[in-house]
C-alpha positions in Angstrom: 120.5 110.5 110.6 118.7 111.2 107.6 115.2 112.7 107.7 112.3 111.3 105.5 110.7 114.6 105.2 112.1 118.3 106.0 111.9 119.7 109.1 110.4 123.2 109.7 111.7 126.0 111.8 109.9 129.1 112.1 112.1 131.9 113.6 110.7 135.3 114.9 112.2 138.0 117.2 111.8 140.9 118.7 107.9 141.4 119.9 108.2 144.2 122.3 105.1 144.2 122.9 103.4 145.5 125.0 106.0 147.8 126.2 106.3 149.3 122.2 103.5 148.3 120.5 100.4 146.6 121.3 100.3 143.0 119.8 101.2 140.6 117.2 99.6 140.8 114.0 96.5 138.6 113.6 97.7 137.4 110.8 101.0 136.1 111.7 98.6 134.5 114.3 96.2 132.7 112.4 99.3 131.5 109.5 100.9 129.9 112.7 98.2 128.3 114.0 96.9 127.3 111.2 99.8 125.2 110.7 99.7 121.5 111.5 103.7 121.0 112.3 106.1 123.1 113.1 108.8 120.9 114.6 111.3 123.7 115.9 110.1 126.9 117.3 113.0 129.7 117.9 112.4 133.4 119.5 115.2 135.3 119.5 114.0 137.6 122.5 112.3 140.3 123.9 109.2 138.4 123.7 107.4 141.2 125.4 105.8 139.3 128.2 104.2 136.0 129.9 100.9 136.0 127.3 103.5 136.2 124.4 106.1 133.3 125.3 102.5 131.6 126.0 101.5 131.3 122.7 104.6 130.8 120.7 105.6 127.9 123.1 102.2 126.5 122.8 103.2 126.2 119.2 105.7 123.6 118.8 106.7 120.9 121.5 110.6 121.8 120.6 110.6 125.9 121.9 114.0 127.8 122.3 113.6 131.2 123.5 116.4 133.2 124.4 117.2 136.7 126.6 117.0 139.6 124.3 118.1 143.1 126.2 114.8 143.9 127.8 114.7 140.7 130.0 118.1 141.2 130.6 116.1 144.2 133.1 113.0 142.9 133.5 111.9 139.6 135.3 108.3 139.8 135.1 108.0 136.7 132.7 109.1 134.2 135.8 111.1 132.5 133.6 114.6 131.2 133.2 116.0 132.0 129.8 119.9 131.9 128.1 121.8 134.1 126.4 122.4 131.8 123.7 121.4 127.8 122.5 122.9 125.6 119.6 120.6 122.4 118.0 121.3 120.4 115.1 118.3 119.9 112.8 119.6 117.6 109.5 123.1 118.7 108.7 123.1 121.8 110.3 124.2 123.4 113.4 122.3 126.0 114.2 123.0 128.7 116.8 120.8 131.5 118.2 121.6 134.8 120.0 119.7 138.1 121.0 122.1 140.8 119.3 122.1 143.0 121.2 125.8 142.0 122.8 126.8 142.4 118.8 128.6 145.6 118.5 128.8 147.7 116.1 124.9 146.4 116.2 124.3 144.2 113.1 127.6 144.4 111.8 128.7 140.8 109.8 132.3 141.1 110.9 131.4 141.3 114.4 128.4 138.0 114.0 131.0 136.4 112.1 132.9 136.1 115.7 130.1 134.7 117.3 130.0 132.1 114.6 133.7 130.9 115.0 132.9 130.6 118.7 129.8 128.5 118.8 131.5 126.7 115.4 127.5 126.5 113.6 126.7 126.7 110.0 123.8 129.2 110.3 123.2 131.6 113.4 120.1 133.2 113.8 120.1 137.1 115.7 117.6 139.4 115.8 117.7 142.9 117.9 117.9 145.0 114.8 114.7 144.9 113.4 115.7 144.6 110.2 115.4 141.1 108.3 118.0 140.0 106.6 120.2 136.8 105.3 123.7 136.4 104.4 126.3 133.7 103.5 129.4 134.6 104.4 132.8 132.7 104.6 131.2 129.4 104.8 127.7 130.3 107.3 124.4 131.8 107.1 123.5 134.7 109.1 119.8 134.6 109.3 117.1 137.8 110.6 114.0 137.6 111.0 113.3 141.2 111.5 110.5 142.2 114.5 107.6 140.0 115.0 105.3 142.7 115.5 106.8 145.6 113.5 108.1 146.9 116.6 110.5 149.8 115.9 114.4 149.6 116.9 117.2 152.4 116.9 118.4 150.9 113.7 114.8 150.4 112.3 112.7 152.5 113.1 109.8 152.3 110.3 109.9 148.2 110.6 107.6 146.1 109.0 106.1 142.7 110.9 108.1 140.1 109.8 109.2 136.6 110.7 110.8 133.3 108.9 110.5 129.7 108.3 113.3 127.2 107.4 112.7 124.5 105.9 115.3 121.9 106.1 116.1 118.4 104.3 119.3 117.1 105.7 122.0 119.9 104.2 119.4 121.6 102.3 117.6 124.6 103.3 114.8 127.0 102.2 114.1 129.9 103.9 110.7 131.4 103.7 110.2 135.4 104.8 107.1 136.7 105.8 106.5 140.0 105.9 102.8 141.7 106.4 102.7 144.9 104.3 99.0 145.9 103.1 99.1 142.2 102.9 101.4 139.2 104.1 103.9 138.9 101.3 106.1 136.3 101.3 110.0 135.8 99.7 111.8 132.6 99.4 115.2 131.8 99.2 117.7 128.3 99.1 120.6 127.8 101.0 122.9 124.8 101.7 126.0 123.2 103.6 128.6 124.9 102.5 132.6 124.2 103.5 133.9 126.5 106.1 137.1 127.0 103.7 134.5 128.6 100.7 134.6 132.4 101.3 131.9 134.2 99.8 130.0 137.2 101.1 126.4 137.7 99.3 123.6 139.4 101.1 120.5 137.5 99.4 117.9 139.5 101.3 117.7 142.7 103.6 115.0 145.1 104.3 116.0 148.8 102.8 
């Protein structure tokens, strides 16, 4: 069914805190609440603790979080969460998983896998630290890099970031926030593409 208006996603990952650094930025915190609807709200684990999946699921009344590798050790949060999740929002499916279980870490052949299995059209991963979005053979591979700028073995200098998707039907925008001296933010367009199109094009990643 056709929407009248796009729906937003807002994807982050990766908090760590406080077990690696102390908190998320306050100004990642006022944007978010600051905004009046965000109809999907994705975290792509280790959310860091109770306080944490508090406040992001306090955010949107549709909240997916999933186990990243720390609560795959650590139970504190009380919580039951899954390894992975699929939705469809417009003419998407869209999956999401940690990363961590992606080896080599990061590596596009080896997400490209997990996209034939759960069949989606974009998957979301985090774990690295390290934003990024490809389209490759037919699917988008979307990170949001760490939430809080909390470092990773791959990234260890990162920089706060997180994304938004806007999404009308089988078009998408993606919107990346990213909080240098300032919050600085990129946007880029994506679509439904046939799973026959091959194309590999890596539209944004963090150096």
């Amino acid at each position: 069914m056709k929407k009248d208006k796009p729906e937003i996603l807002v994807v982050v990952s990766d908090l760590a805190s406080p077990y690696k650094i102390n908190e998320i930025p306050f100004q990642f915190k006022e944007l978010l609440e600051a905004s009046q609807t965000i109809d999907y709200l994705v975290c792509l684990g280790n959310v860091g603790n109770k306080e944490n999946y508090e406040f992001l699921k306090g955010l949107s009344k549709n909240f997916y979080c999933i186990k990243g590798d720390y609560e795959e050790n650590h139970d504190s949060y009380n919580i039951e969460l899954t390894e992975f999740k699929s939705i469809r929002i417009g003419g998407f499916k869209i999956s999401f998983i940690h990363g961590h279980q992606i080896v080599p870490w990061g590596d596009l052949n080896s997400l490209s896998i997990k996209q034939k299995i759960f069949d989606c059209d974009v998957l979301l991963h985090g774990f690295t630290g390290k934003s990024s979005f490809f389209t490759y053979e037919g699917s988008h591979y979307i990170n949001p890099g760490s939430f809080t700028g909390a470092y990773s073995p791959i990234n260890p200098n990162s920089s706060p970031s997180f994304m938004v998707l806007l999404i009308d039907n089988e078009l998408g925008t993606v919107y990346k926030y990213e909080l240098g001296k300032k919050v600085e933010i990129s946007k880029f367009e994506f679509k439904k593409l046939p799973k026959e199109t091959l194309q590999e094009e890596n539209i944004d990643e963090d150096e």
